[in-house]
Every structure is written in structure tokens, then in C-alpha cells.
C-alpha positions in Angstrom: 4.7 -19.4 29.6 2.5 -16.5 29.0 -1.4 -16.8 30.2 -4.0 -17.4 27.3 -7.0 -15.9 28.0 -10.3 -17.2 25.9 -12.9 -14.3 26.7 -13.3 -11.1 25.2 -15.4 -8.7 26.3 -15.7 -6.5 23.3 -15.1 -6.5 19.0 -15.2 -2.6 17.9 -14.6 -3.0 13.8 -10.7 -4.1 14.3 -10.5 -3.0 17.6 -11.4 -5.8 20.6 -11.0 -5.9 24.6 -10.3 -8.2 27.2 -9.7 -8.1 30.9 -5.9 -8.6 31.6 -3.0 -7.3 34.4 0.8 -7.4 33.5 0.1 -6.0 29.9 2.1 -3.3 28.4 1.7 -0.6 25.9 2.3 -1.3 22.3 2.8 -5.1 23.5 2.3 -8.2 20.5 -0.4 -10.1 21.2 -1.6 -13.4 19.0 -5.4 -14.4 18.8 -6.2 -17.8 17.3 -9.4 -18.0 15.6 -11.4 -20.5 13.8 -9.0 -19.0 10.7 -6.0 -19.0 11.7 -3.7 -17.2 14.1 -3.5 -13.2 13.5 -1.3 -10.6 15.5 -2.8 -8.1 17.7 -1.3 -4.8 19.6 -2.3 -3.1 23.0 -3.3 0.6 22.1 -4.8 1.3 25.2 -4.7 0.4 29.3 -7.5 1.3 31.6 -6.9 -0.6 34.8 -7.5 -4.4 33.6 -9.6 -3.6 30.6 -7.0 -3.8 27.7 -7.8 -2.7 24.2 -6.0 -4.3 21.3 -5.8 -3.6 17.3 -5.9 -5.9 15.4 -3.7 -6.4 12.4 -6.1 -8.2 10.3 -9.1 -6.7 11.3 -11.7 -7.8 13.5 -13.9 -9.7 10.8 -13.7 -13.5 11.7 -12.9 -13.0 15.5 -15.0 -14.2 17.9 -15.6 -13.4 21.7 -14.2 -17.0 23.1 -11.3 -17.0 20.7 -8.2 -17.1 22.2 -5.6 -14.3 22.8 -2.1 -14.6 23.9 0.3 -12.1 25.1 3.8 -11.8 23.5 5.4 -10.0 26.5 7.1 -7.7 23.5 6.7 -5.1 21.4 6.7 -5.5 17.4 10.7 -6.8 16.6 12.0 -6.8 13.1 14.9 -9.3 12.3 17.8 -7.5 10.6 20.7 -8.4 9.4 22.2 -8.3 4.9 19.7 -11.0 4.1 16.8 -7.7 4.2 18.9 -6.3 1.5 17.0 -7.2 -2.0 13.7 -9.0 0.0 10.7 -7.2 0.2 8.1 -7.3 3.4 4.5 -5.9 4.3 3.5 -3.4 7.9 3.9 -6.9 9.6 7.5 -7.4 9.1 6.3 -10.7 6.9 7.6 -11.3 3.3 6.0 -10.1 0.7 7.7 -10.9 -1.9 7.4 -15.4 -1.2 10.7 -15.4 -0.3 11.4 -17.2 3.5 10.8 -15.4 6.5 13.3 -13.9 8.9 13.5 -14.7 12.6 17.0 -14.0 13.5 18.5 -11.1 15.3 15.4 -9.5 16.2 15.7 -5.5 17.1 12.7 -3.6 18.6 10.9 -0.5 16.6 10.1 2.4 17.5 12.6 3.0 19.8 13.9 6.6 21.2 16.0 9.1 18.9 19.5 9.3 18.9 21.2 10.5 21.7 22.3 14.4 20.3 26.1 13.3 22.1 26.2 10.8 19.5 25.4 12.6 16.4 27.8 15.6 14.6 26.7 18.6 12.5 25.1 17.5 9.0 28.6 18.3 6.4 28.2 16.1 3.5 26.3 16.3 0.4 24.1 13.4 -1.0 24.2 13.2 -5.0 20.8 12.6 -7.2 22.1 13.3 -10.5 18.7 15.7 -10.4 19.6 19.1 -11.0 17.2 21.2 -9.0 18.3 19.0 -6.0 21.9 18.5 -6.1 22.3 22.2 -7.9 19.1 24.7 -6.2 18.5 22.8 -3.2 21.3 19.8 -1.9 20.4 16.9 0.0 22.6 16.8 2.9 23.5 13.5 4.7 21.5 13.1 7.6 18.8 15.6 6.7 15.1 15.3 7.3 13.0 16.6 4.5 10.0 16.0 2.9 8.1 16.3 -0.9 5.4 18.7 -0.5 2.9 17.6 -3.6 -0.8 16.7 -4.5 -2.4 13.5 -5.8 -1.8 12.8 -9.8 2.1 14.5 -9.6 5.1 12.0 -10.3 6.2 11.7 -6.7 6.3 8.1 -7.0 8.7 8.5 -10.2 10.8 11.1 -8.5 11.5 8.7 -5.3 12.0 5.6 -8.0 14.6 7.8 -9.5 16.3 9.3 -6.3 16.5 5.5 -5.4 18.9 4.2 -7.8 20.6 7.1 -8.6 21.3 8.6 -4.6 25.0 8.8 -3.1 23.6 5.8 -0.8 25.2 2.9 0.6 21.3 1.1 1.8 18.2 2.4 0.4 15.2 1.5 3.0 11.6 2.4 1.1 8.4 2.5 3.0 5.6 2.4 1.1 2.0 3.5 2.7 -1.2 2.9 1.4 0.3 2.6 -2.5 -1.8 1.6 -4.8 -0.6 -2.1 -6.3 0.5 -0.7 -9.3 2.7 1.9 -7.5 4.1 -0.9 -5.2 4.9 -3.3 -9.1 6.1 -0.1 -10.3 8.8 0.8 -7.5 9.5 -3.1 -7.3 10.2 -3.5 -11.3 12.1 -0.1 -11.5 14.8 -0.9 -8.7 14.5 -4.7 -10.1 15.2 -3.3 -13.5 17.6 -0.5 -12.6 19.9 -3.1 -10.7 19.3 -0.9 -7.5 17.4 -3.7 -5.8 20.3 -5.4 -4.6 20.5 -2.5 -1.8 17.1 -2.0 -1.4 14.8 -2.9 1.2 11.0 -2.3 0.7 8.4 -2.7 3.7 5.1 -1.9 1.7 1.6 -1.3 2.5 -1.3 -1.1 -0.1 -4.6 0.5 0.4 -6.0 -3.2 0.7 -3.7 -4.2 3.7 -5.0 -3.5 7.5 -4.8 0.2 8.5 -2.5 -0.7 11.5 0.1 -1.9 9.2 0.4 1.8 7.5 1.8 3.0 10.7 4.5 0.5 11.5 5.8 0.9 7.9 7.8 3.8 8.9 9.2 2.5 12.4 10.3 -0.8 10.2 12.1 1.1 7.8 13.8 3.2 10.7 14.8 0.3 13.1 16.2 -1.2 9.6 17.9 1.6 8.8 19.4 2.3 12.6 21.0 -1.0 12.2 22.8 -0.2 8.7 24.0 3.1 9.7 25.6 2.0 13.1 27.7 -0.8 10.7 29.3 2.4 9.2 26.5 2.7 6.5 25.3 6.0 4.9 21.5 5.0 4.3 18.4 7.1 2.5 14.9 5.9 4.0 12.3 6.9 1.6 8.8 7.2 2.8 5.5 7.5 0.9 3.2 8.7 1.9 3.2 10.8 5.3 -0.3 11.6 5.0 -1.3 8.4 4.3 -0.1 7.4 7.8 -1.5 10.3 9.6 -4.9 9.6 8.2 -4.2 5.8 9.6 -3.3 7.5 12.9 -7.0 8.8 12.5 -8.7 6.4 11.7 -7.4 4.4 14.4 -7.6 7.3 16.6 -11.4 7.4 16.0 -12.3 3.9 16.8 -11.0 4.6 20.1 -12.9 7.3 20.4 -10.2 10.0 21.4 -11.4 13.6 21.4 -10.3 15.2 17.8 -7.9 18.0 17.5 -7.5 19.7 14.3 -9.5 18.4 11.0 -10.0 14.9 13.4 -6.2 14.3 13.5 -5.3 13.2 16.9 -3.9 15.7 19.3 -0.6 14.2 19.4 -0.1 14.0 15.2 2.9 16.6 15.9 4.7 13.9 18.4 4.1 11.2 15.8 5.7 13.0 12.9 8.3 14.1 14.7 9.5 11.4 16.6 9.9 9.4 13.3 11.6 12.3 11.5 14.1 13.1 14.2 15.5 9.4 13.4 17.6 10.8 11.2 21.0 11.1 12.2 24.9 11.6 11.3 27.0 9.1 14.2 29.5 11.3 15.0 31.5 7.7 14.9 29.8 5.4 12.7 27.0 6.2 9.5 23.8 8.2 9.0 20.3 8.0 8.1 18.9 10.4 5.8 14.7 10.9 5.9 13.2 11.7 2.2 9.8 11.6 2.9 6.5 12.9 0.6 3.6 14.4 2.1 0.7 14.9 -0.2 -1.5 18.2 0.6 -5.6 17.4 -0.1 -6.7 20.2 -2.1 -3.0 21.9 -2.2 -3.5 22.9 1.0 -0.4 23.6 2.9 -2.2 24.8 5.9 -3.3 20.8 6.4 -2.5 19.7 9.7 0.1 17.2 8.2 2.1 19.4 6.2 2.0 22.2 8.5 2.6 20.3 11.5 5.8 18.5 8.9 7.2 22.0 8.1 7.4 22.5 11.7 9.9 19.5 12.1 12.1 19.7 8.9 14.6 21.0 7.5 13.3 22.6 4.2 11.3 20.8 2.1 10.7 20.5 -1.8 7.2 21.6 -3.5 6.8 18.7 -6.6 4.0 21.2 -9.1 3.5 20.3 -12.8 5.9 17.5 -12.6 8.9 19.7 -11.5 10.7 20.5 -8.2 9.6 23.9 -8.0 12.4 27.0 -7.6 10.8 29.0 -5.3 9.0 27.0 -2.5 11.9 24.6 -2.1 14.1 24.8 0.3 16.7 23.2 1.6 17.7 24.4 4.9 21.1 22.9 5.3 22.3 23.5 2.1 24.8 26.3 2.9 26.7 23.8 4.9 27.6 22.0 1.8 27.4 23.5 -1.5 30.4 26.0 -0.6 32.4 22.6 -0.4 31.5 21.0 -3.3 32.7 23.6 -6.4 33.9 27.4 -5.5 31.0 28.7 -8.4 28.5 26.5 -7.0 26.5 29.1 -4.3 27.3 32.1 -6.9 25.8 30.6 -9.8 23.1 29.5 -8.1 21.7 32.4 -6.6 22.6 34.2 -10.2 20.1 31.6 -12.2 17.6 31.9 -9.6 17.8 35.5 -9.9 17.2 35.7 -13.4 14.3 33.1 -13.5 12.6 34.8 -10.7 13.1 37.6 -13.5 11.7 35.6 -16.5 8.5 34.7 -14.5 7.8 38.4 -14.1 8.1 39.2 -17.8 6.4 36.2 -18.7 3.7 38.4 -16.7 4.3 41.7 -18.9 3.8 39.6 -21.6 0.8 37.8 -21.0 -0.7 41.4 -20.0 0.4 42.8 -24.0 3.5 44.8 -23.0 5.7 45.7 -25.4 9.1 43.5 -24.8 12.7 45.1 -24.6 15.6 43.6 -25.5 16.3 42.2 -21.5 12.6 40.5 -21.6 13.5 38.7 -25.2 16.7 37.6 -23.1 14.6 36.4 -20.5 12.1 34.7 -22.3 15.0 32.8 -24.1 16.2 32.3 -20.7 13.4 30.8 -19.2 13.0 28.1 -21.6 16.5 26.5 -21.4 16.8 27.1 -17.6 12.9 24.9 -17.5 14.0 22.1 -20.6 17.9 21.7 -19.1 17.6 22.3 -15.2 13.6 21.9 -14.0 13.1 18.7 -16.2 13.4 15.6 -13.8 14.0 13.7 -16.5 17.4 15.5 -16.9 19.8 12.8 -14.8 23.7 14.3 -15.0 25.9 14.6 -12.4 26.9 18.3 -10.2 29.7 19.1 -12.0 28.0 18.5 -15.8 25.0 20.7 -14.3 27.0 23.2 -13.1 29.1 23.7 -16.7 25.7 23.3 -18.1 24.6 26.4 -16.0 27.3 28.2 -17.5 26.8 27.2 -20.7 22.7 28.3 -20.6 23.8 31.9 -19.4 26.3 32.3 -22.2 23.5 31.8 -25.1 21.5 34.2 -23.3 23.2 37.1 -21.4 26.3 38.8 -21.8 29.2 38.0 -19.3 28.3 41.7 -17.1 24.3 41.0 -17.4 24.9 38.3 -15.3 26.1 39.9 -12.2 28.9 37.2 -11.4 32.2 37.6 -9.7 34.8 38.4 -12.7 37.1 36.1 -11.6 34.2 33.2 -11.9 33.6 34.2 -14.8 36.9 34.0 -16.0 37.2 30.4 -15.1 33.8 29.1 -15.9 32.5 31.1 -18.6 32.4 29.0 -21.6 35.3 30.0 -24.4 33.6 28.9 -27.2 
């Protein structure tokens, strides 16, 4: 029977204190109060003076209420029944259905052991062209949106959920607005991709310490599918949202500020969440698709600098499009020269000639005289931004590959294109 103890020495906003011995980090603890019972986590040890957070905050808690230790950390119960259900930062349901208490697995546990995991091989379909085609997803990878408040990133994860290569789709949601969280929920709902989903949501109205254990939820969830043999996307928005929770948190403990008040260890954090994903060199794989929003479309913020420092690529969402240039996909390479032999030629040929277009969309806007290559361009341009930038454009690889083709025949002649002849030869269009 754990001890109950009924005197707190401190309440700190949601943070409170209380003399204790055998306590651990990061252990549960519940506090009855005059309204109810609410959970509570240890943050912070000095000697016998143990500080807790509180999940609900610490409005309504009084010093004699009563707190008593778990003796664990924050468990999640897993097993097919999460598929379809939807649950908040506290692991409760959110969506009135019953709660789970079986099979519980611990969060925020260690990365995979590197023995265990094998080199990243496979490609994972969006039926999004600047993805699949310009910059693959690669099973296992770790990448993130780079975007600012007001773009569709919301949308683009939405779509990327019901149309992704995935067996077990795991989205955390962090400080969404409630018509973002009705809007994922109706689209997957709608889309019939539900079925596979799990959702562990936070809103902006829930408790800050909730934010952070959305993304250790969705990972522990996820651990468990992929080492049944599942191939599972965890999608995460948003990164900076959980950062600034880190901070805010970080603050009320009064811990000396590193860079723009972000804790000193915000690199740690990050990266020991990203690093979950993994290829089982004998079982299935979690793949990490998370956005990071930049305040003021700074990518010199500590989040998205500290997140480029961890990843592998990442894609810049600008203007409602996945942009050419500042996306990257690192591990690209190690697929797209397996999935169609014209796939890495014709790629780096249409990236080529846009990177073209957007310098003589320059000469033009400056009054110089166009030649017959900038009219070309220009023409170029427009059907490369309508048939291959549009995320609204949903077709599989092979359809935007031929597609590909079929924008550089209206617009070039076979040699202006600087392709292999033999490509040519078998993918130029005939007609």
C-alpha cells in the first residue's frame, strides 16, 4: 500500500510540493481534492522536498488535500481496441467511448537498440507528388514540416493520413485548436481511414503538461504496432507547440533559460522523441512525420534549428505548396533508384528547368525582352506548379511520373531536356 501524505508545503500555479522519500522521477502521483481525484507527476527531487505537476492545474488544490504515490511512471494500455478510439495527453478517452486498462506499457522509454534496427530501404507512398516524386518518404525516416501559422499543414497531415503506404496511423495532436482536432476527426471519419487511426489530442484548452506526453503516447503506441510486424506513420502536430509547453513548465520551476527561454536541454527532448523511429531489422517500423511551425518564418528559432539538427531532411510547406527547393529528403537516394529506372533522372531534369523558370520569371518581372527558351519556361512553370506543386493533385508514383513526361513533351523538345536517350526512348510520350 503506498503512503498518503495530506500536507503540502507549497501550490506554484500548477506546480505543488510536498516532503516525501522513496519517490522517483517522472513517477504518477493522485491528489484527491474537494473536486475530485486528479493525476500529478514528479518533475523534480531535492532531497525530500518533491515537486509535482499537476495535470489539471493547481486551481482547486488545497495544502491538506491528499496525495498519493503511484510507484510508476505514466502507462498507456495498448492493444487493437486503440485502433479507431480517440484519447487526450492523459491517456483518457476522448471520444466517450470506455476506457482502457489492460496491457499497460510504460512511455517514454529508451530508443531502439541500433543492433535491432537495419538501414532505411523502402519507400512510403502519399499519392502527393512533390513527396513521393521530389522528395520520398522512406520507411522509418524522421522528418519534419517546416511551415508558419495560417499554411494548410493540418490539411496536408489529414491527407498524408488516409492516403500513406501505412499499416497503423498514430496522430498526436498538440495544442490544436477544436476545430482542427473536429476537422482531423471528421476527415479520417469520412475518409474511412479511421479504422487504423489512433488520435491522442491535446487542445489549447487542456493542461499544458498534457502537450508533452502527447508525443511519448503516440510513440509507446506505435512501438507496440511495429514490433507485431506493423509498418506505422506517427504524425505529430505541432513540435513547437510542445517545446513552448516544455517552457512554460520549465519556467515555473524556475530553471535558468537557455536560448529565447527554451530550456537548456530542448535539443535532448526533440531528439530523444525523434530517434523513436526505427526499421526492426526483424519485425516493423515506425516512421516520424512531424510539423514544426517557425514564429515569424524564422528558421533560426531554437525549435527548428535544434529539429534540423536531428532529422533527416525536412519539407518547407510556403503558399500552400511543398516547396522545390528547401525540401529535402535526405534518404531519398536509397529508394527512388528502386522504385522506376527514370525516376532520379527525371527528377533532377524538372527540378532543373523549374529552378530555370523561377530565374526568367525574374528577367521578366525586371522588362527583359523573352527568347524563345524563357516563353518555354514560362509555359513550363505553370504546368510543372498546377500538375506537380498543387497538394490537391492525389495520383499515384507511377501516373506522376508519365505525367512528368507528358509536361516536358508540351514544352521542350526531346534534346532541351537533357535526358538519357535511351529514357527518352521509353518514356517520352508517342503521341
Amino acid at each position: 500500500m503506498n503512503k498518503v501524505y495530506s500536507k503540502i508545503e507549497s501550490i506554484n500555479g500548477s506546480v505543488i510540493t510536498v516532503r516525501a522519500k522513496g519517490v522517483k522521477l517522472n513517477e504518477l502521483a493522485e491528489i484527491t481534492t474537494r473536486f475530485g481525484k486528479s493525476l500529478a507527476e514528479v518533475n523534480k527531487i531535492d532531497g525530500d522536498l518533491v515537486s509535482l505537476q499537476v495535470f489539471a492545474g493547481g486551481r482547486g488544490v488545497a495544502t491538506n488535500d491528499q496525495i498519493r504515490f503511484l510507484g510508476h511512471e505514466m502507462r498507456v494500455s495498448f492493444s487493437d481496441n486503440l485502433l479507431g478510439r480517440i484519447f487526450n495527453g492523459s491517456a483518457e478517452p476522448r471520444d466517450h467511448g470506455p476506457s482502457l486498462a489492460e496491457n499497460l506499457v510504460p512511455i517514454g522509454g529508451p530508443s531502439v537498440n541500433p543492433a535491432k534496427r537495419i538501414n532505411p530501404n523502402r519507400m512510403m507512398r502519399t499519392n502527393i507528388p512533390m513527396i513521393d516524386v521530389f522528395n520520398t518518404l522512406v520507411v522509418s525516416q524522421k522528418i519534419p514540416i517546416f511551415s508558419i501559422s495560417g499554411e494548410p499543414y493540418n490539411k496536408l497531415l489529414a491527407r498524408i493520413a488516409m492516403q500513406a503506404q501505412a499499416d497503423v496511423i498514430i496522430l498526436g495532436g498538440m495544442g490544436l485548436k477544436y476545430d482542427d482536432y473536429l476537422y482531423f476527426k471528421n476527415t479520417l471519419e469520412e475518409g474511412g481511414a479511421l479504422s487504423k487511426t489512433v488520435m491522442f489530442v491535446h487542445t489549447s484548452a487542456d493542461p499544458t503538461v498534457e502537450c508533452i506526453k502527447i508525443p511519448d503516447l503516440s510513440l509507446a503506441v506505435a512501438e507496440q504496432f511495429a514490433l507485431q510486424g506493423k509498418d506505422v506513420l506517427v504524425l505529430l502536430t505541432d513540435m513547437t507547440n510542445f517545446a513552448d509547453s516544455m517552457k512554460e513548465i520549465a519556467i515555473t520551476q524556475e530553471q535558468v533559460p537557455s536560448n529565447r527561454g527554451y530550456p537548456g536541454d530542448l535539443y535532448s527532448q526533440l531528439a530523444s522523441r525523434y530517434e523513436k523511429a526505427v526499421d526492426f531489422a526483424d519485425s516493423g517500423s515506425i516512421t516520424v512525420l512531424a510539423v514544426t511551425t517557425m514564429p515569424g518564418d524564422d528558421v533560426t528559432h531554437p525549435v527548428p534549428d535544434n529539429t534540423g539538427y536531428i532529422t533527416e531532411g525536412q519539407y518547407y510547406l510556403k503558399g500552400g505548396r511543398i516547396e522545390p527547393f528547401g525540401s529535402l529528403s535526405r534518404l531519398k537516394q536509397q529508394v527512388n533508384s528502386k522504385t522506376r529506372k527514370d525516376h532520379r533522372s527525371l527528377m533532377d531534369a524538372m527540378i532543373r528547368l523549374y529552378a530555370q523558370y523561377k530565374d526568367t520569371l525574374e528577367k521578366k518581372s525586371m522588362g527583359f525582352n523573352m527568347s524563345a527558351w524563357d516563353e518555354k519556361l514560362l509555359k513550363y512553370g505553370v504546368l510543372f506548379e498546377s500538375q506537380m506543386m498543387d497538394l490537391t493533385v492525389n495520383i499515384p508514383l507511377e501516373e506522376a511520373l508519365d505525367n512528368g513526361w507528358k509536361i516536358l513533351a508540351q514544352c521542350f523538345d526531346k534534346q532541351e531536356t537533357g535526358l538519357k536517350s535511351e529514357l527518352i526512348e521509353q518514356f517520352w510520350p508517342k503521341n
